[in-house]
C-alpha positions in Angstrom: -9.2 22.7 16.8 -12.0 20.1 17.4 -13.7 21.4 14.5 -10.6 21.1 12.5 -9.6 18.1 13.5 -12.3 15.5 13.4 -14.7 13.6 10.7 -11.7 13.0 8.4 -12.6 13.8 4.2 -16.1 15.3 6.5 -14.4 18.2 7.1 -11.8 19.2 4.2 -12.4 22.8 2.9 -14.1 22.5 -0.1 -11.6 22.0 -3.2 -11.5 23.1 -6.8 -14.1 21.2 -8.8 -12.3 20.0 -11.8 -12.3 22.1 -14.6 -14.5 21.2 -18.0 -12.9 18.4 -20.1 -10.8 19.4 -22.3 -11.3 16.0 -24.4 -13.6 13.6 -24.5 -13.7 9.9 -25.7 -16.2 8.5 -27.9 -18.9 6.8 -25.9 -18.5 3.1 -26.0 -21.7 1.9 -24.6 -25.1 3.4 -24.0 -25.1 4.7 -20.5 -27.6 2.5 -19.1 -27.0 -0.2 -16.4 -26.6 -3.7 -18.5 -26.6 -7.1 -17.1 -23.9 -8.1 -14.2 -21.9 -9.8 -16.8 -21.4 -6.2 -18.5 -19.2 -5.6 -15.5 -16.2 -3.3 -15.7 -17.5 -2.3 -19.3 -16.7 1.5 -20.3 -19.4 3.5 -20.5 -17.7 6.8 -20.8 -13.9 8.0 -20.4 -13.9 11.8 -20.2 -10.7 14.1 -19.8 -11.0 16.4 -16.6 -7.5 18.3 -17.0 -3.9 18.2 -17.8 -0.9 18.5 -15.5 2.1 19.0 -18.6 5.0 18.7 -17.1 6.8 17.3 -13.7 7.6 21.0 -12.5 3.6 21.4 -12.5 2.5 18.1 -10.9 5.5 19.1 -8.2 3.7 22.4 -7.7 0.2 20.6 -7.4 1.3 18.4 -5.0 2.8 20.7 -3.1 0.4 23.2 -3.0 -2.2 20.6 -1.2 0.6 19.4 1.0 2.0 16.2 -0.2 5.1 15.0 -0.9 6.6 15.5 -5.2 10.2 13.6 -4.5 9.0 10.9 -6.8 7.3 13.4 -9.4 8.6 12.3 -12.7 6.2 12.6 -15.5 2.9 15.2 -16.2 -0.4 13.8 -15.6 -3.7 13.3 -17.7 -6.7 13.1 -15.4 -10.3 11.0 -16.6 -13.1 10.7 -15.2 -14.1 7.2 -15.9 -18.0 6.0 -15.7 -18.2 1.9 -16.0 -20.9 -0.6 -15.5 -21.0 -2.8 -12.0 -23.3 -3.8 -9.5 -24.7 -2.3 -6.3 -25.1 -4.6 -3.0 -27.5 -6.5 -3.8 -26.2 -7.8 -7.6 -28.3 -5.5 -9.7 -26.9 -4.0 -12.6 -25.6 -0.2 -12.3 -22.7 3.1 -13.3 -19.9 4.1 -11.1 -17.4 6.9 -11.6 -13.8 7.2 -10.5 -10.5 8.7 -11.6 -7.6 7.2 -13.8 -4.5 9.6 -13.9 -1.9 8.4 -16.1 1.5 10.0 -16.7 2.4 11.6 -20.1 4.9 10.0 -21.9 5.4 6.7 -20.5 5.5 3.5 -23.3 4.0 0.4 -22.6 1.8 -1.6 -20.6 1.7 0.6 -17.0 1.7 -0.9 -13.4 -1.5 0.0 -12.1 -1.9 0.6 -8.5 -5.7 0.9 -7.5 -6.2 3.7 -4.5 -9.0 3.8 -2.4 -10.3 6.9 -0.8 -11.4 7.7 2.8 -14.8 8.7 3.9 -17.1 11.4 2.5 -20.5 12.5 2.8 -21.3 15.0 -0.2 -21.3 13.2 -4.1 -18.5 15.1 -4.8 -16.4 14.0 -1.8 -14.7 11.6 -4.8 -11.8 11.8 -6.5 -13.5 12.4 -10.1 -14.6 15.1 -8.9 -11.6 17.4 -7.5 -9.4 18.9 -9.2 -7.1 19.9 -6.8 -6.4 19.0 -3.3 -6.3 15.8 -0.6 -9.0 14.0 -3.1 -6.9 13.6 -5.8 -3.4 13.6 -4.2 -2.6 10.5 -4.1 -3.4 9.3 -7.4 -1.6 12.5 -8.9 1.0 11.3 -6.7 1.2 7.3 -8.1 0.4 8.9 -11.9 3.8 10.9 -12.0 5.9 8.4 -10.7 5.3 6.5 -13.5 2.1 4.3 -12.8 -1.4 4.0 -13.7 -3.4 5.3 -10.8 -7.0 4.1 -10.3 -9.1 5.9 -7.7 -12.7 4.3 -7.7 -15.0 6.8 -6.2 -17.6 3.5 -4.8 -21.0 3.7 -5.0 -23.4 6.4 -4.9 -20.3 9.3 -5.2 -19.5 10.8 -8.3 -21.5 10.7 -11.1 -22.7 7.1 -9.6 -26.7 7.1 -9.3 -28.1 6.9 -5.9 -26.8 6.8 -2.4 -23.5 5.7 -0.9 -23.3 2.2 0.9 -21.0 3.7 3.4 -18.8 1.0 4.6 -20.0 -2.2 2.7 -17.1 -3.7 1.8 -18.5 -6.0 -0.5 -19.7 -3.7 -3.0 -16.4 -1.6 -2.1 -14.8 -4.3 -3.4 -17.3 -4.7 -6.5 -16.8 -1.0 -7.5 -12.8 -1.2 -7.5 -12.2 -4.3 -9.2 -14.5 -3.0 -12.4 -13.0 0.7 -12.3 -9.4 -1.6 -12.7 -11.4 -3.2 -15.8 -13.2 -0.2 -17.3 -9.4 1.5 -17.0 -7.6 -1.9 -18.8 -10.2 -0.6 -21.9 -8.4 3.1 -21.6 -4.8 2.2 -21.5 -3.1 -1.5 -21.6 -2.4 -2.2 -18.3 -0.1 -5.3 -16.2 -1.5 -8.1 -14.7 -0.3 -7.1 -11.3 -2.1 -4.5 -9.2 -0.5 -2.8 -6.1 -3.4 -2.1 -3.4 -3.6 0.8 -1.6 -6.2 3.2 0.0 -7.0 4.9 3.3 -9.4 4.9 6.0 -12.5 3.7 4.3 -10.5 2.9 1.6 -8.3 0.6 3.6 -10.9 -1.8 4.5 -12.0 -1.6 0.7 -8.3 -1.9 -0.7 -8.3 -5.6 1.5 -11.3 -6.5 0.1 -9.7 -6.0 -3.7 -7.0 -8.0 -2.8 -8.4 -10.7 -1.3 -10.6 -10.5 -5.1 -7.4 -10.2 -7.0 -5.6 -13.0 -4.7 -8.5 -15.2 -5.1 -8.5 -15.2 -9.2 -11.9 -12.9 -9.2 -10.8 -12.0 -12.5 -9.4 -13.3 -15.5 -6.5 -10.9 -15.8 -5.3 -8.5 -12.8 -3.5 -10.3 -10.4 -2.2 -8.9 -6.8 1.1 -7.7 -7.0 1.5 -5.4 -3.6 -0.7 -4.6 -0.5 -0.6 -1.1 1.3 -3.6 -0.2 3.5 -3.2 3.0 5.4 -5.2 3.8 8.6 -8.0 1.1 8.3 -10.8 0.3 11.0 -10.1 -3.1 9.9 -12.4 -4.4 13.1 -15.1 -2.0 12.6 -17.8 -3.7 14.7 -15.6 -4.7 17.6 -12.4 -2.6 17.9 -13.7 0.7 16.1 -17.0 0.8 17.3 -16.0 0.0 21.1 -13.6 2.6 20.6 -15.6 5.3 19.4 -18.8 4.8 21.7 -16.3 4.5 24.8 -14.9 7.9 24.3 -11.5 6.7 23.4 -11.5 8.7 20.0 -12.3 12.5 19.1 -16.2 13.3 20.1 -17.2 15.2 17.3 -15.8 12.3 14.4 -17.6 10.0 16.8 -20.8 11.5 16.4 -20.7 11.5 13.0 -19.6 7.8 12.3 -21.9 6.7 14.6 -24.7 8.3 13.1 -23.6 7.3 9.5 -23.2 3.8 10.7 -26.9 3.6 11.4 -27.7 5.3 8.2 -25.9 4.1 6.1 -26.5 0.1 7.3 -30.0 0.6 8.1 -30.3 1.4 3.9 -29.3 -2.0 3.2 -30.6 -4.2 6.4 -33.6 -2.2 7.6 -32.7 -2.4 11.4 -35.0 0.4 12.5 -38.4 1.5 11.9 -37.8 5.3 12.1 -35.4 7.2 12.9 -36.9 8.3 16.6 -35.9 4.5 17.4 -32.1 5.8 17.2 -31.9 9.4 17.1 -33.0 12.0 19.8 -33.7 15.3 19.1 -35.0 16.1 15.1 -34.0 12.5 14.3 -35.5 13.2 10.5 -33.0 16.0 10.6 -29.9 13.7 11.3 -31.0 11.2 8.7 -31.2 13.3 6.1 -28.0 14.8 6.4 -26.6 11.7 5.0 -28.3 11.7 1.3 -25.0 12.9 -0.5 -26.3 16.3 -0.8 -24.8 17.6 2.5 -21.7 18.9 2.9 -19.0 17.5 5.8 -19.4 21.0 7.1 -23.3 20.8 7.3 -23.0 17.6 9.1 -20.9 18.8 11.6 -23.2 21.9 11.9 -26.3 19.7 12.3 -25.3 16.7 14.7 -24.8 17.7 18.5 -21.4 17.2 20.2 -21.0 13.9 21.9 -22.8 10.1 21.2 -25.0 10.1 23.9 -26.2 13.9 22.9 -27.1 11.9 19.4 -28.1 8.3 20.3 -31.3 6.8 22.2 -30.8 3.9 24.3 -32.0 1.5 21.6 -29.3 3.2 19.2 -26.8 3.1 21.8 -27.8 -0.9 22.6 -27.8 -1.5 18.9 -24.5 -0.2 18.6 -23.1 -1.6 21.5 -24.9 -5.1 20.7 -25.9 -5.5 17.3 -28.0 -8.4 16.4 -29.5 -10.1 12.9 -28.6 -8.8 9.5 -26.7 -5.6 11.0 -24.6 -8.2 13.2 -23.8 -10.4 10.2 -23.1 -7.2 7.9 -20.8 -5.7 11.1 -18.5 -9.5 10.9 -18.3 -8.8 7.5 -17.0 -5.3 7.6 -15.0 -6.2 10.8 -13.5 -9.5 8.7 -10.9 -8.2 6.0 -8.5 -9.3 7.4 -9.7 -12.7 8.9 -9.2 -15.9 6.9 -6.9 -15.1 4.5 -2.7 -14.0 4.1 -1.5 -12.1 1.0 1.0 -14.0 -0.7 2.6 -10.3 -2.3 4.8 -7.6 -0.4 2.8 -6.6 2.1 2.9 -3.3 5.1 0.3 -2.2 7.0 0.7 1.7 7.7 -0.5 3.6 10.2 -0.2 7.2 12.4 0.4 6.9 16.4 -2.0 9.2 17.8 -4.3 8.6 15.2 -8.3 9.9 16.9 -10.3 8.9 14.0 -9.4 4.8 13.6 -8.3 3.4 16.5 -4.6 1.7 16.2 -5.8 -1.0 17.7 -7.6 -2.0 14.1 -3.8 -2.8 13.2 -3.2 -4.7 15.4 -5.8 -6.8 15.1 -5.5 -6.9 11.7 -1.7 -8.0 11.6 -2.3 -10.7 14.1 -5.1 -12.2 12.1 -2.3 -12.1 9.3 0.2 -13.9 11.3 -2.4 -16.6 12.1 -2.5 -17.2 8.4 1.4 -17.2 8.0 1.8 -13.4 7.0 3.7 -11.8 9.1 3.1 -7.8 7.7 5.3 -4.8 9.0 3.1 -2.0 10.3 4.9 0.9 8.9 4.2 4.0 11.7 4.7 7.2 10.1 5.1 9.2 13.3 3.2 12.3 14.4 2.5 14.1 10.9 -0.6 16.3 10.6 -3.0 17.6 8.1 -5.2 20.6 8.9 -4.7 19.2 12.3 -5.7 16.2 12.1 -3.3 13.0 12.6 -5.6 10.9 10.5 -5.4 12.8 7.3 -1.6 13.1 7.9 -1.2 9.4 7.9 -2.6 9.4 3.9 -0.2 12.1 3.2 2.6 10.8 4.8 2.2 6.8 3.9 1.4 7.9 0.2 5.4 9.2 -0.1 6.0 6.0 1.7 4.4 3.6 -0.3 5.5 5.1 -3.9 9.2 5.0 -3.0 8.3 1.1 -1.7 6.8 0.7 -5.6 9.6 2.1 -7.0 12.0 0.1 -5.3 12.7 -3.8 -6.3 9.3 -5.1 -6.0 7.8 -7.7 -8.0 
């Protein structure tokens, strides 16, 4: 049940690959990084697989266990590749998935859906072709919208290793997969903003872009974060090394945390400092080459099992650069109010992101003038675990909310 339940996207069986394309675009750009002002340029746009007709999107759907009420159109699945830049400015290729539903005239409503945490390259939604990865897109796509799934970073076909958690270059990494998809299919100026876990933090940090005029054409149109740990260095992180949340996804997002940050604001030496035990070992696992399942296999069982003191006082007490990138991560929703239809959704129960991050994160709204809903979806679960339920059940909620008289 543990096993089952913990490490969110860590720990989803392994689904179908996608299939080879069965079409591919012409190339419209060499594939190597250009300058930042390339951003959002199509590289490649290359077609993973076809869902004909409603009946078989319902039976997709279905089959990985979400909701196909608002199924009304076959899907067409890219895989799009697209210059951006990685976290410190510098020129690179990202991936990520645009599904699209057959038939449908016009300019299309996009709504941009970021995806919860992974460890493995292909823990992205370019790269299933069946399952909880793709879901919700597949879900958005046959209801009539453009859906734009990022895979951030380092995942996918993107070149070296994931910033897990860097909401900046989350943020980077969405906003030019909505560009590189405007040069696939014409596309509104408003953008509805969703994503989950991970993706939730990341989906604020688009719309604060969007909101803020970042670019010269998408605007915000609707806000629908699911499951955030919108207060990742206070609420989150107290959470998780207080025992509050399940041990085994505590281990493991502790130990990325220090991975994953110390990559971009060198706060250790070696990874004895942090680590006890084979601390190479736990390091490594974390080089997108690992499976969720190998992580599990290869951390031990509870925090203090994993951390030294000096990883357990940096943790508890971060200082300098890993301090100031913590605020930032722990900031989306400080400073700012959406002026769009907003909700904030959430699962009670929920043992991976404390519900506390909510809270936080509507009353920071409200200081602002935006006073959100927080939309509980009750006790739904997906192989056991109330934190993947919450995507499933919020992404029915949220497309009926799109469909309905918005803006």
């Amino acid at each position: 049940m543990a096993a089952a339940a913990c490490a969110a996207l860590l720990l989803l069986p392994a689904a179908a690959a996608v299939p080879a394309a069965a079409a591919t675009t012409p190339r419209t750009a060499a594939a190597a990084p250009a300058a930042a002002q390339d951003r959002g340029e199509l590289v490649s746009a290359k077609r993973l697989y076809r869902l004909a007709t409603p009946r078989k999107v319902a039976a997709e759907l279905r089959s990985s266990g979400f909701d196909a009420g608002a199924v009304r159109y076959g899907v067409d699945a890219y895989r799009l590749e697209y210059r951006t830049v990685d976290p410190h400015g510098r020129p690179t290729t990202a991936s990520g998935l645009l599904a699209l539903p057959r038939g449908r005239e016009g300019r299309l409503r996009a709504v941009s859906f970021a995806h919860g945490t992974g460890s493995h390259k292909s823990d992205a939604p370019s790269m299933r072709g069946h399952g909880f990865l793709p879901s919700p897109s597949l879900t958005y796509a046959s209801a009539g919208f453009a859906a734009v799934a990022p895979d951030y970073l380092g995942m996918g076909t993107g070149p070296g290793l994931h910033p897990w958690m860097d909401v900046p270059s989350e943020t980077t990494a969405s906003l030019d997969m909505l560009r590189a998809a405007r040069a696939v299919v014409p596309l509104e100026r408003k953008v509805a903003v969703t994503g989950f876990s991970q993706g939730a933090s990341a989906a604020l940090g688009l719309a604060r872009s969007l909101q803020a005029g970042e670019d010269r054409w998408f605007r915000l149109g609707a806000l629908a974060p699911v499951s955030g740990a919108y207060d990742f260095g206070g609420t989150e992180l107290k959470a998780l090394l207080g025992g509050e949340l399940e041990p085994k996804s505590s281990v493991v997002y502790a130990a990325y945390t220090l991975v994953a940050f110390n990559r971009l604001h060198d706060m250790y030496d070696r990874p004895e400092q942090v680590f006890r035990g084979n601390a190479r070992h736990i390091e490594a696992l974390f080089d997108g080459r690992h499976t969720g399942r190998q992580i599990m296999a290869g951390t031990p069982e509870t925090v203090k099992e994993l951390l030294t003191d000096e990883g357990m006082r940096m943790l508890e007490h971060p200082t300098g650069e890993f301090a100031a990138a913590l605020r930032t991560a722990s900031r989306v929703c400080d400073g700012w109010a959406p002026r769009v239809p907003t909700r904030l959704y959430l699962a009670g129960g929920d043992q991976e992101a404390a519900v506390e991050n909510t809270a936080v994160c509507r009353a920071e709204l409200r200081r602002r003038g935006a006073d959100v809903p927080v939309v509980d979806v009750g006790p739904v679960d997906y192989e056991d675990s109330r934190h993947l339920g919450s995507n499933v059940a919020a992404t029915a909620s949220i497309v009926r909310w799109l469909l309905s008289d918005l803006p």
